[in-house]
Structures are given as C-alpha cells and as structure tokens.
N, C-alpha and C positions, 0 to 999 in steps of 0.2 A: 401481659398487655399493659399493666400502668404502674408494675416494681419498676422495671425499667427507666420509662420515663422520671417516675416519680425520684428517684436515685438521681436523677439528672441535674432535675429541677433541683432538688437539696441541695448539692455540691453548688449550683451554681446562685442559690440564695447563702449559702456559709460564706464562700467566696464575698458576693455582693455586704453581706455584712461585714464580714472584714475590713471590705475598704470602706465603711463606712465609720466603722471604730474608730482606724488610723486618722482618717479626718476627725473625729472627734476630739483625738489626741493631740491632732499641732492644731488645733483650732482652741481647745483649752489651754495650752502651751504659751500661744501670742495673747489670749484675753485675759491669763497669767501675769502677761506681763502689762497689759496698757492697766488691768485693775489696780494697780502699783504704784504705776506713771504716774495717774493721775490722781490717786488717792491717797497716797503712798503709808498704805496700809494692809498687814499680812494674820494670816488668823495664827500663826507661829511668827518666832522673831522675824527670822530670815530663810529664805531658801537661795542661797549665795553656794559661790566656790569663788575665793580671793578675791572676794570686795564686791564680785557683781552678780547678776541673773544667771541661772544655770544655762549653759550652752546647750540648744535641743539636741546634739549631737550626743549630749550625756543620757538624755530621756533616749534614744531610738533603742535600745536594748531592752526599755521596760515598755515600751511599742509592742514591739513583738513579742512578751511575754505577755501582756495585758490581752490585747487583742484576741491570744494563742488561746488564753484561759477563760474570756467571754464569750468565745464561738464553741468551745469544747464545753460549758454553763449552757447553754441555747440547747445542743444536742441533746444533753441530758435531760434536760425540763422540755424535751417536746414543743419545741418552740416549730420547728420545720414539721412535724405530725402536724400541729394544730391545723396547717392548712386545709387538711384534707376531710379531718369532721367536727372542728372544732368552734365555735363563736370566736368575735372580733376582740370580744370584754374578758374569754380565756386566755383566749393570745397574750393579749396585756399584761395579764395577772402570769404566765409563764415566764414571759422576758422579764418582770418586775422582778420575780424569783431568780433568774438568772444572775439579772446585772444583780440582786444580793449577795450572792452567794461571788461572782468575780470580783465584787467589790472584798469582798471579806481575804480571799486568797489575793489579792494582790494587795491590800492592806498586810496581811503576814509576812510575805514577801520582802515587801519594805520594810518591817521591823527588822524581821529574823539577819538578814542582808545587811543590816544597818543604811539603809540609803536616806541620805539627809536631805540633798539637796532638793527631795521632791515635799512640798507644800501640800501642805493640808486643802489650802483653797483650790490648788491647782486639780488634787484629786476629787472633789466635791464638782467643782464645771466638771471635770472628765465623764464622771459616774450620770448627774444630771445630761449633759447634753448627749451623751450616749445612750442614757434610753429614751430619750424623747427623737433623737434620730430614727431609731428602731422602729418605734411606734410609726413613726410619721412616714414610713416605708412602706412598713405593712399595712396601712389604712391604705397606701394608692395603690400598690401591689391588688390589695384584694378589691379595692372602688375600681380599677384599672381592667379587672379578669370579671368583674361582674357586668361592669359597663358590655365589655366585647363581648359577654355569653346573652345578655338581653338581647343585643341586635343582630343574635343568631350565626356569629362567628365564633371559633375554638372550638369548636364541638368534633367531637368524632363520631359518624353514623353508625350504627349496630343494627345487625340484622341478625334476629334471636330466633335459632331453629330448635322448637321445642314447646308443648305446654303442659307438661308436668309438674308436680310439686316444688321442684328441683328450679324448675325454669322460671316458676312465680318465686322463691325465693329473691332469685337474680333479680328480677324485677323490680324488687322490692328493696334491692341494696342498691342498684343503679338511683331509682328514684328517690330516696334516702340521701343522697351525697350526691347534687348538682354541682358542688363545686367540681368534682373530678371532670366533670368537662365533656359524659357520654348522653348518646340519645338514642333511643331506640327506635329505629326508622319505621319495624314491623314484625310481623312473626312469620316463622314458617312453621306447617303443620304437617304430619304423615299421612294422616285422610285429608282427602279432595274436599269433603262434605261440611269440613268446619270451614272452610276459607270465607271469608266474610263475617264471618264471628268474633268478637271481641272476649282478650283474656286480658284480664288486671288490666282493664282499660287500653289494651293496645291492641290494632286488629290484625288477624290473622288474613294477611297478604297473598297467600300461596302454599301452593305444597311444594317438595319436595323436588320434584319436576321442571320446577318454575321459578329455582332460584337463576341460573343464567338470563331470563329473561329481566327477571329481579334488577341484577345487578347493571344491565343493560340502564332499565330504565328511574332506578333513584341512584343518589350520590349514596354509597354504601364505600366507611372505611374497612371494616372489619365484620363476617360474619362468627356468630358463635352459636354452637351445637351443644343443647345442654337434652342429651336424648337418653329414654329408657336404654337398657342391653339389647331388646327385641330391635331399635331399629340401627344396632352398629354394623349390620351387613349393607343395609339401604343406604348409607351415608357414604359409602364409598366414591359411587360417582357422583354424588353434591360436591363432597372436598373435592374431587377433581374439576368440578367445574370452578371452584372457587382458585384451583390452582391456575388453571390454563389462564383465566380473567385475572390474575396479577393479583387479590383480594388477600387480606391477610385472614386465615382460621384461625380461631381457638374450639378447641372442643376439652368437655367435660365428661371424657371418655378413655379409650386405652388407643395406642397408638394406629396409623394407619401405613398404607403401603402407597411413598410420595413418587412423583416425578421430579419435581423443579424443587418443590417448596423445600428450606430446612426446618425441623421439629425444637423446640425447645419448652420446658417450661414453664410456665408463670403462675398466677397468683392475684386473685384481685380483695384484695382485703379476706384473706384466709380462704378464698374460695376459688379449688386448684382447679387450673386450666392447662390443658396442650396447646400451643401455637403452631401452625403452621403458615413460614412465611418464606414467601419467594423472595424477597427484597431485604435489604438490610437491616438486619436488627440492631445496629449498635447508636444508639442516640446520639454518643457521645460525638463519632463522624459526623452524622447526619447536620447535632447541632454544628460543629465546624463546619461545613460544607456551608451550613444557611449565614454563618458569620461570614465568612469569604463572599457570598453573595452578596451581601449586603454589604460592608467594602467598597469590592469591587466596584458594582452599581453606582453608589453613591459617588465614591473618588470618580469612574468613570464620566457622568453623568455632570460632575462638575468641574474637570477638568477639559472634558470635549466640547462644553456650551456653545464656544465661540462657533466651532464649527457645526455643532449643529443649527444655531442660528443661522448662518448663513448657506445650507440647505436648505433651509426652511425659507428663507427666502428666496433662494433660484426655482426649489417646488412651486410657490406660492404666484412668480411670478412671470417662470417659465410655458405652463399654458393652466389654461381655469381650472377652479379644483382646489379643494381643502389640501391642506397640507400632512393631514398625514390621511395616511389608510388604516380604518377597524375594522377590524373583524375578529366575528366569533370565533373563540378556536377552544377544543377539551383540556381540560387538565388534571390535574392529578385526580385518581377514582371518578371520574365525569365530570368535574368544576368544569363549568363553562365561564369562561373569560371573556375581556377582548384584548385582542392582542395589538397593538401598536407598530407602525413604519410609517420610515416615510411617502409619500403616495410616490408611485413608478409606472402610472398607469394615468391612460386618459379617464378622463371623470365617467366616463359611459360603458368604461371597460364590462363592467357586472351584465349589464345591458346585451353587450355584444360576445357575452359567452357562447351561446346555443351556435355564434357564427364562425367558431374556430377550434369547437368542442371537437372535431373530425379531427382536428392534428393533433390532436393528446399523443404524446411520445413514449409515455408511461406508460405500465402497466398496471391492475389492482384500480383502485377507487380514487388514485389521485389523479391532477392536471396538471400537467408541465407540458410548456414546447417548448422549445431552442428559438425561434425569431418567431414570439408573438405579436403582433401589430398592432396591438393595442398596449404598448412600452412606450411611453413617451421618450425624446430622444436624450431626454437628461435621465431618465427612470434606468437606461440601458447603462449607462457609463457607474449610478448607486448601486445595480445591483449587481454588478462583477467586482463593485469593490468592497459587497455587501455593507455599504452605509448605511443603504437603507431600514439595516435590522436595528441600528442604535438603540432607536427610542424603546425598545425592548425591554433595555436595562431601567424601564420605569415598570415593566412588568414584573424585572425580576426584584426590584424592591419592594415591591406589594406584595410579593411572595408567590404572585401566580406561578412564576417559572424560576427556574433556576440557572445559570451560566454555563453548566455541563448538565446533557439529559435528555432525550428523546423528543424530536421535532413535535410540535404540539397540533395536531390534524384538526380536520374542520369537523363539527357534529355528521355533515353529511356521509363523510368518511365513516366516521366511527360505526354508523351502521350498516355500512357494508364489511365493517370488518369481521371474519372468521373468530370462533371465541378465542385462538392459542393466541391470535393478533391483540386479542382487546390488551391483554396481560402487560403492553409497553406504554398502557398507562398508571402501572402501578409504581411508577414514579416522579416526580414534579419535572413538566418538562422544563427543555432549554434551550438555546438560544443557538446554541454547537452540540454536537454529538458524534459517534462512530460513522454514522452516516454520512455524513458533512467529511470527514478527513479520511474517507472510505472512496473515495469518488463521486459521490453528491448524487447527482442523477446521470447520470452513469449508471448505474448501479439500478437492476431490477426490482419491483416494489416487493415481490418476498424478503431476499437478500439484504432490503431491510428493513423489514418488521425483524429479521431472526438476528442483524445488527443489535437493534435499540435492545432486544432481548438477553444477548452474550453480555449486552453494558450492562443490563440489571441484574443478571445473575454472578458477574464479575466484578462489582462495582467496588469502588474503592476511593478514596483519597489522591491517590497516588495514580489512576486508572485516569481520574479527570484533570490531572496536572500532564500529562502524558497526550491528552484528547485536547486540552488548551493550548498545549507547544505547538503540537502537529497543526491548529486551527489558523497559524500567525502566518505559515507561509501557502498555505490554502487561499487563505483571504487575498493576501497581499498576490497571487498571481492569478486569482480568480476561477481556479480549475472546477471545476464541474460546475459553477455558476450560471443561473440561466434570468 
C-alpha cells in the first residue's frame, strides 16, 4: 500500500536533489569567478590552466562525481526515511551529516587525483550553497504537503474492517505518522450490535453486509481487513464486493479466491498486508501517465487560447447564456467535480428535460438523443467537432480527470449503477476513452460499462497512446458524435 509509492516518491526526490546539486555546482563555478573579478582574491594562489580560470568544461566530470556521491551520502544517512517519521531539525541534522561526509570523499578525490585547478574557495560556495539549497527544498517540500493535508487534500480514505488487537494496533500507527497521508474514513464490524460504537476513537460504520452500501456512500480509497481467523470464511464475499466496486483490498490474512483483482504484497512500516487490486499497481506508469496530463493540458490549453477565446465569444454572443456549462460529474472512488464545456445548449435546457426525457436513445441510466432541441445552432456544429470538450483540459490539470479514462457520469447515474458497473470508477476519468473510439453512442450502455472495464483491467501506457491516435480521426469526422 505505501512501499510502492513511497519508492516512488524517493527516486523522484534523489533525482529532484540531483539537479539541485548540479545547479549548485555552476552556480558556485560563476560566483567563483566574479569573487576574483572583483576582489581579485583566492584562498590558494591560483586555480588557473595557462594564464586563466578553469574552463567549466573541466569541472563537468567532477559534476557528476560530486553530485553521484552527495545523493548516495543522503541515502545512507536517511535523509529520504526522515520524511516519513522524522522532525524537520532531524532532517537537517541528516543532510548536514551527509554533505560532511561528501564533502570529505570529494575532498580525497581531489587530492588522491591530483586535481589542481579546482579552488578551495570554489569548493567551500559549493558545499555551503548546497546544503542550504537542500534545506530550503525540504522546508517547502514539507510547508507544501502540510499546507495541502490541513485543507484536507492528499489524503487517501481507509475503510478499516476489524476491531481487534491487531486492528487497534494499525490505528495506532496510521494515527502516529500523519505525514503518510492516510485517514481512516470508519470501521467495519462482524456483529450488527456494535455498529455505532466507537473503537480508539473511530466509529463503527457498519457490518460486514454493508460495506457495498459503504462504499456507495463515502469517498473510500482503499478498504483493509485486519480480521481474527474465525471471520476468513465471511470475508470472502466483502472482498468481492470490494472487487466488483473497482476499490483497492488489503487484507492481513492468507490469500483469497479473485475475479478481476491481482494479489500482491505489501507492507506498511513492518506490518504485512495482501493487496488486492483490480487497477494498476505500478506508480511509476501511473506517475508518467499524470506527467503527460499535465503536459498535455497545459501546452494544450496555451496553445489553443486563441481559439478558445473566440468560442467563447460566438457562445457568449450567439444567444443568452454563460459561456460555459458546469456540471457535477463522479470521479475517481466518488470525487465529485465539476466538470467544464463549453455551453451547446439553450440556457433552459435543464429546465426543459422532463420534455424530451421520452426520446432518450439510450439504454441503462444515461440520456442521449441524436436531434435534441434544445442544441443551440452553434452548440450543434461544437459538438461534432467536439470543441466543446476543451475546457476539460482545465480539469484534467487540476487533476480531476485525466486525457485517456473512463467518461466521468453524473452522481444521478452512478446510483442507478449495478455494483460490477460502479468498478469503472476505479480510475481517474477522461476526457477520451475505448468508448468514444468504439463507436460512441452507438454502442449500447452495457457494452460500455464492460468497455471502460477491458480499459482498466488492460490498461497501459501504450493502451492510451493507441486510444489517443484512434481519437484524432474520430473527432476530426465526428462519428458517433451527438
């Protein structure tokens, strides 16, 4: 549940320090040399080759040896742990140890090597302004992750089935280490009779029975089963409902017999868990997937202005009416949104549903017609050329949606959905998907739920590079467009 991640996040703070080093490096390099300029003054004679300043070309070799041997210091001294249970004034005191210790090895280096041209002054800025970069990363790093967990963002919901010994432990190590980012939404119980009872201050929500309704009705990322042996036969069809519902399991038990989900294990600070996850477990995707989003979005979003200005103007002044259209829509494990377009619809459209409710084309819980009448006549020409979805890509920067992923339904929807349906919100929707380059509405409403479904249990890199080609000339002739 958070080796994974936490593995993630390391490689991608070692990295982030790296280049912070390297900047330290030509940044002591040039302040190297104005100290000189204008002082012209060196804590050694010279650091010359024939008459002048060392060419930085000469330094990039001790770049990447310096650097190589700061980030491999960090490792050792627990500089990337500290995040996880450490104070801000231990952090400090690790990295200080650190850059001691790379200072010392890249001090030998330069003996042993005989490297002349490198300055004693030069190495003193180096060492100084490098941990004071450090620091000054990890104070926003962690002001940055505190700010966003206060106003109740980053968090992942836990739903805790269990109240044993075993499960007030857990409790007691979630609540212990708020930095990791978890909350525990509620508990679940095996007897009906305790449900409204509070354990280690957190209340017993439901039994056993009542986890799919559960999950229905709070935002729950992951549920975990921390149960005696007596109840490993009763948990069988809870993990199935957590399967069919898209929800990621862990349990603290012996394996179970899956549908969908795959099994693997994990670990949350020595305390071993089974996961069971229908959706992809590899961060490392995931994180690429949300870099490309964000990309995308952004270059999107700033490269199309022109034209989305000037939509916004033919909306605006084509007939009355805001120019864009909000609306609620679910998102990943029940986040509700709102999602953004531009308006394609007279202003009273919502109004005059109940009077064309009869031609729903669809089947299942959704509403589509082919010649709606309440389409304004410029809404008609936006939405075959799906323009109207642009402003989307401000969703998908905020992170509610994603560019490839499961059309994002309305709350109304989602409660008439079947629980094997709920499951294709167990990943961030988007904006395109199998749906959309399947034949759009065309295409019967099971056909695709079981769509969005083959995407999440196929899902790939390469699945949504594939789902993105296919979407260019979809758009561009408007096919199942309504």
């Amino acid at each position: 549940m958070l080796k994974e991640r936490y593995r993630l996040i390391s490689r991608a703070l070692i990295f982030l320090d790296g280049v912070i080093l390297a900047a330290a490096f030509i940044m002591a390099y040039y302040l190297r040399l104005h100290f000189s300029d204008h002082y012209g003054f060196d804590i050694i004679e010279k650091d010359v080759v024939s008459g002048g300043p060392a060419a930085l070309e000469l330094y990039f070799p001790l770049l990447f040896w310096s650097v190589g041997i700061w980030c491999w210091m960090l490792v050792i001294n627990g500089v990337y742990k500290s995040f996880r249970g450490h104070s801000f004034t231990e952090m400090i005191w690790d990295i200080i140890q650190a850059s001691f210790f790379s200072a010392g090895f890249f001090g030998a280096i330069t003996f042993f090597l005989k490297i002349q041209f490198v300055s004693r002054l030069f190495f003193l800025i180096y060492i100084i302004m490098g941990i004071s970069f450090l620091i000054a990363e990890k104070w926003f790093i962690v002001k940055i992750s505190r700010h966003v967990r206060s106003k109740g963002h980053n968090y992942r919901q836990l739903l805790l089935a269990g109240t044993g010994p075993r499960a007030g432990r857990f409790i007691e190590l979630i609540n212990r280490h708020p930095e990791w980012g978890f909350r525990i939404a509620g508990l679940i119980d095996y007897e009906e009779e305790r449900v409204g009872n509070e354990f280690y201050g957190i209340k017993v929500i439901g039994s056993l029975k009542d986890i799919p309704q559960v999950l229905r009705d709070k935002v729950i990322d992951e549920v975990v089963f921390i149960v005696p042996r007596g109840w490993l036969e009763s948990i069988q069809e809870s993990i199935t409902d957590c399967e069919l519902q898209g929800v990621k399991t862990s349990v603290a038990a012996d394996l179970f017999d899956l549908r969908v989900a795959r099994s693997y294990q994990t670990d949350l600070d020595g305390f071993p868990l089974l996961t069971f996850q229908s959706t992809s477990s590899s961060e490392i995707q995931l994180f690429i997937k949300r870099c490309l989003d964000l990309a995308v979005s952004f270059t999107g979003l700033l490269f199309l202005a022109p034209l989305m200005i000037i939509v916004a103007l033919l909306v605006k002044f084509s007939t009355p009416g805001p120019v864009f259209f909000r609306q609620k829509r679910v998102g990943l494990h029940g986040r509700v949104f709102v999602l953004y377009k531009f308006r394609s619809m007279f202003s009273d459209a919502q109004e005059r549903l109940e009077e064309v409710r009869h031609l729903n084309e669809m089947d299942g819980p959704v509403f589509k017609i082919k010649k709606d009448p309440r389409i304004t006549p410029l809404g008609k020409i936006l939405r075959k050329t799906s323009i109207d979805e642009l402003p989307q890509l401000i969703n998908v920067l905020f992170g509610q949606m994603s560019l490839i992923g499961p059309r994002p339904p309305l709350p109304g929807e989602v409660t008439e959905y079947e629980h094997w349906q709920v499951r294709r919100l167990s990943m961030r929707p988007g904006i395109t998907c199998l749906w959309q380059v399947s034949g759009r509405n065309k295409i019967s409403f099971d056909k695709w739920m079981e769509l969005d479904l083959e995407y999440i249990d196929n899902w790939s890199l390469a699945l949504d590079m594939r789902i993105f080609l296919k979407t260019i000339p979809m758009v561009i002739f408007g096919i199942g467009a309504r």
